[in-house]
Residue frames as qw, qx, qy, qz and C-alpha x, y, z in Angstrom:
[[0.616, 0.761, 0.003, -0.205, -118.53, 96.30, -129.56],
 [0.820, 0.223, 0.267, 0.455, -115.73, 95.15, -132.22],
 [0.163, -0.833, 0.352, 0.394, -112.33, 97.00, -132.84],
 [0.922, 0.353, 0.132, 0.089, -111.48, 95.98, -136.18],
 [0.525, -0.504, 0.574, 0.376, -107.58, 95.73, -136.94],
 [0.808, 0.586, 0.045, 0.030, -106.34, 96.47, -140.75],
 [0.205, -0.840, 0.314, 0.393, -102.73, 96.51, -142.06],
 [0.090, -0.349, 0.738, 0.570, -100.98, 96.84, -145.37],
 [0.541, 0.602, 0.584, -0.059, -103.49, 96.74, -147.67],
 [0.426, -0.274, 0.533, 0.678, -101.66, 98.35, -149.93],
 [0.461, 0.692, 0.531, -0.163, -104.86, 99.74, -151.96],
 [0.037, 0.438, -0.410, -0.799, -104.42, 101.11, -155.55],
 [0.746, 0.491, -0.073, -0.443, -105.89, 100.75, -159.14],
 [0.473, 0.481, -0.709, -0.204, -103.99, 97.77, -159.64],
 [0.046, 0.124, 0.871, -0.473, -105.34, 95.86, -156.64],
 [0.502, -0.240, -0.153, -0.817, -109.17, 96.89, -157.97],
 [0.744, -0.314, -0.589, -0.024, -110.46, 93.17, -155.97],
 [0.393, -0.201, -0.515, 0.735, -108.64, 94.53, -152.50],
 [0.073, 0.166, 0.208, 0.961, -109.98, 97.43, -153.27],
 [0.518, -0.234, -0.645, -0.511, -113.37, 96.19, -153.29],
 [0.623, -0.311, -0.696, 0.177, -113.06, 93.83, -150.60],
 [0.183, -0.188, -0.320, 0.910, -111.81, 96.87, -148.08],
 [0.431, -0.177, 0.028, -0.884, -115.26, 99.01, -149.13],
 [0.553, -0.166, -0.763, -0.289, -116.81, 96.31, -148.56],
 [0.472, -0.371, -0.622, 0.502, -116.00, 96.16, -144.92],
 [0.072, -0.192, -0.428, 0.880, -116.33, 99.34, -144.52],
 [0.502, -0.166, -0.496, -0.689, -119.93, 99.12, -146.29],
 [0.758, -0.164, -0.500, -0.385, -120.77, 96.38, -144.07],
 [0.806, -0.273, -0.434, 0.294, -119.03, 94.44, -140.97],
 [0.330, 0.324, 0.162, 0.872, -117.30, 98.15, -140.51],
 [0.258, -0.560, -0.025, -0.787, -120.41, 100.02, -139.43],
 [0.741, -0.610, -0.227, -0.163, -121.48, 97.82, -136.35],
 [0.827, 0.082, -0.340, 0.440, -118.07, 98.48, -135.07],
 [0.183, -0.947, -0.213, 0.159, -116.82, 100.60, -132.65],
 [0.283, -0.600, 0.555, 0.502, -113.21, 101.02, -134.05],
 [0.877, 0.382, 0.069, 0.283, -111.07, 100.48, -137.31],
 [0.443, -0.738, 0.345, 0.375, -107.66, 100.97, -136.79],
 [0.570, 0.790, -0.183, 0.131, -105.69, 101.56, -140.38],
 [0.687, -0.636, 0.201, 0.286, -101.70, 100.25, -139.08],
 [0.179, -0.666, 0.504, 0.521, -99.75, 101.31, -141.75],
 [0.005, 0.194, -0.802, -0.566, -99.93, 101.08, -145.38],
 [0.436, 0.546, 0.580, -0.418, -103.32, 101.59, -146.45],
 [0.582, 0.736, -0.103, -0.330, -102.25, 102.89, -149.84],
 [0.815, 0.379, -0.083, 0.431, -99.47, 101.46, -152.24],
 [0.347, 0.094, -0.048, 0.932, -98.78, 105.39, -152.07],
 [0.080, -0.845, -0.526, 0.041, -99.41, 108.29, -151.14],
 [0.379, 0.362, 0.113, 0.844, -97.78, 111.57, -152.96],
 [0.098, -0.022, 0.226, -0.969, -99.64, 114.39, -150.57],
 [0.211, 0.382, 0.567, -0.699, -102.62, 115.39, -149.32],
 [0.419, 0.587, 0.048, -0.691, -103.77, 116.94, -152.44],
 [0.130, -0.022, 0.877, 0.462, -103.47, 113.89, -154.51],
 [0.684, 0.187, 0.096, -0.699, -107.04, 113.51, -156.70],
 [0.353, 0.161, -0.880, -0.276, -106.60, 110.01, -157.79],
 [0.697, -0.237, -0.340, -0.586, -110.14, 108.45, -158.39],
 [0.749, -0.147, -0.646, 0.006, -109.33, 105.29, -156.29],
 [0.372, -0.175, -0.601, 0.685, -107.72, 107.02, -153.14],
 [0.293, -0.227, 0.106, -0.923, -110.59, 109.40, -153.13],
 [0.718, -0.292, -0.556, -0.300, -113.30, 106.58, -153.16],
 [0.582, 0.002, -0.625, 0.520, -111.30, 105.12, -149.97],
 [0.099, -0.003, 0.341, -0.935, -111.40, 108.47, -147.92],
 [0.371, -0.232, -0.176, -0.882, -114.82, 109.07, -148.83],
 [0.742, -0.372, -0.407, -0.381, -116.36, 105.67, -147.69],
 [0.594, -0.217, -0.603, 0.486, -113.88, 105.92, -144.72],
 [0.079, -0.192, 0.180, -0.962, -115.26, 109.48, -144.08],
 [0.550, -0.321, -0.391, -0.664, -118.85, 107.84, -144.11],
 [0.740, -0.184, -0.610, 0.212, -117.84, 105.65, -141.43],
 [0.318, -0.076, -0.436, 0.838, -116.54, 107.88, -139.33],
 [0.376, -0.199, -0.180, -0.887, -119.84, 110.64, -140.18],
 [0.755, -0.347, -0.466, -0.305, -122.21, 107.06, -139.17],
 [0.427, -0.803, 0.313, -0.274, -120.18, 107.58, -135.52],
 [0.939, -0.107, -0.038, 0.323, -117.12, 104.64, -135.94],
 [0.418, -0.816, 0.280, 0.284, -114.13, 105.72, -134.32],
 [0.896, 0.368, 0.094, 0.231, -111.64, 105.25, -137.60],
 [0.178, -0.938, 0.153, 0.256, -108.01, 105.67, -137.22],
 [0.848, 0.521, -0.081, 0.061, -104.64, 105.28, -139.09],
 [0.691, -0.617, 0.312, 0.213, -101.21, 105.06, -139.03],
 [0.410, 0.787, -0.380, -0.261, -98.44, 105.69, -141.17],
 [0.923, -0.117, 0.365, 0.031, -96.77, 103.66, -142.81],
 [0.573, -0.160, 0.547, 0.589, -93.48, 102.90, -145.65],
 [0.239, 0.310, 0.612, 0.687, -95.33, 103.48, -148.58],
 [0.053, -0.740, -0.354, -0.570, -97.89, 106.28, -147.34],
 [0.447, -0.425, -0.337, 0.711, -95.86, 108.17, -144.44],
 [0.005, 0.193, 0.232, 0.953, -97.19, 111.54, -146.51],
 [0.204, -0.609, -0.599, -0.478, -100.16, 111.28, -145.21],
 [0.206, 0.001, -0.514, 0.833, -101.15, 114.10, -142.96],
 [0.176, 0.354, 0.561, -0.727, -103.91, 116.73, -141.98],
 [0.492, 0.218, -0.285, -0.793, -105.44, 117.02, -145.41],
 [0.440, -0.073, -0.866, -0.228, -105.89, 112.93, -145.77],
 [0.028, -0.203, -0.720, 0.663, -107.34, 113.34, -141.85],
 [0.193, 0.345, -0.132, -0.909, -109.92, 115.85, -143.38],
 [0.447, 0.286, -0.570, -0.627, -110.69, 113.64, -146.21],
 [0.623, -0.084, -0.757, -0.178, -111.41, 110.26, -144.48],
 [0.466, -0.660, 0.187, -0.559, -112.23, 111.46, -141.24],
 [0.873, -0.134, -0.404, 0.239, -109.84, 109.24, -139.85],
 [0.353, -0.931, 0.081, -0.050, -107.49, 110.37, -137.10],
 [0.524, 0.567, -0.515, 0.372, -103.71, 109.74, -137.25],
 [0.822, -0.542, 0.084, 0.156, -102.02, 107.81, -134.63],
 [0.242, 0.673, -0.692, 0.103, -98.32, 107.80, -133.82],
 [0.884, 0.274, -0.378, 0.018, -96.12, 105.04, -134.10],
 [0.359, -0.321, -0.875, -0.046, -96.41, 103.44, -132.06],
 [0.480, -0.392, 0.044, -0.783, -99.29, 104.15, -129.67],
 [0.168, -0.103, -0.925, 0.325, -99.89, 102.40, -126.54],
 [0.501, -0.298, -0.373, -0.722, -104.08, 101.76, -126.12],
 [0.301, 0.129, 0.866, -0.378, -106.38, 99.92, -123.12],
 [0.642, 0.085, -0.469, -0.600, -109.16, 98.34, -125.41],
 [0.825, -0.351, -0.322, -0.305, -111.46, 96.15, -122.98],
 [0.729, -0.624, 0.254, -0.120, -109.41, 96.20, -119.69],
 [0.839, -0.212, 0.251, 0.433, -106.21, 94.78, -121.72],
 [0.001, 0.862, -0.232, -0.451, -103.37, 97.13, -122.73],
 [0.822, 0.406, 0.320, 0.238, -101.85, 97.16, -126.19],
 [0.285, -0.600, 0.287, 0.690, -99.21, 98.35, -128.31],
 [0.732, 0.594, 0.295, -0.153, -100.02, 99.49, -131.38],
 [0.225, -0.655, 0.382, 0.612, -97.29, 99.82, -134.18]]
């Protein structure tokens, strides 16, 4: 199975076409996967856990569905959303890596960062 590999996507209401394009995958190419790794900078921003903006909820939610349909979906801070912690975990049933994280993904070792 496929380990898919995002980073800096930088997703806000002013990016609504990225936006898009990112559910998309995870609508589609996303579920037959067995990973999605999130390296840093998945939002513009990210002011706390308890933010309610409409556009980072969408996000979580259809990365929570992914993770609920059994894809392994983690993330990684990054510059512009290093706030994110155990509530955003919670919300997008992703898991939080540290930075860096060393993986074995098919018999060859990586470094993630």
């Amino acid at each position: 199975m496929a380990h898919l590999f995002v980073s800096d996507l930088h997703l806000d209401a002013s990016s609504p076409a990225a936006v898009e394009a990112f559910l998309g995958l995870l609508a589609g190419q996303a579920r037959e996967a067995e990973a999605l790794y999130v390296l840093g900078d998945l939002f513009e921003s990210w002011i706390g856990d308890d933010d309610p903006d409409p556009v980072r909820s969408r996000v979580c939610d259809a990365m929570r569905e992914l993770a609920t349909r059994g894809v392994a979906v983690f993330a990684m801070h990054g510059n512009r959303d290093f706030l994110l912690g155990p509530g955003f975990e919670a919300r997008s049933g992703c898991r939080l890596l540290p930075d860096p994280v060393v993986t074995t993904l098919h018999g060859v070792r990586l470094v993630l960062s």
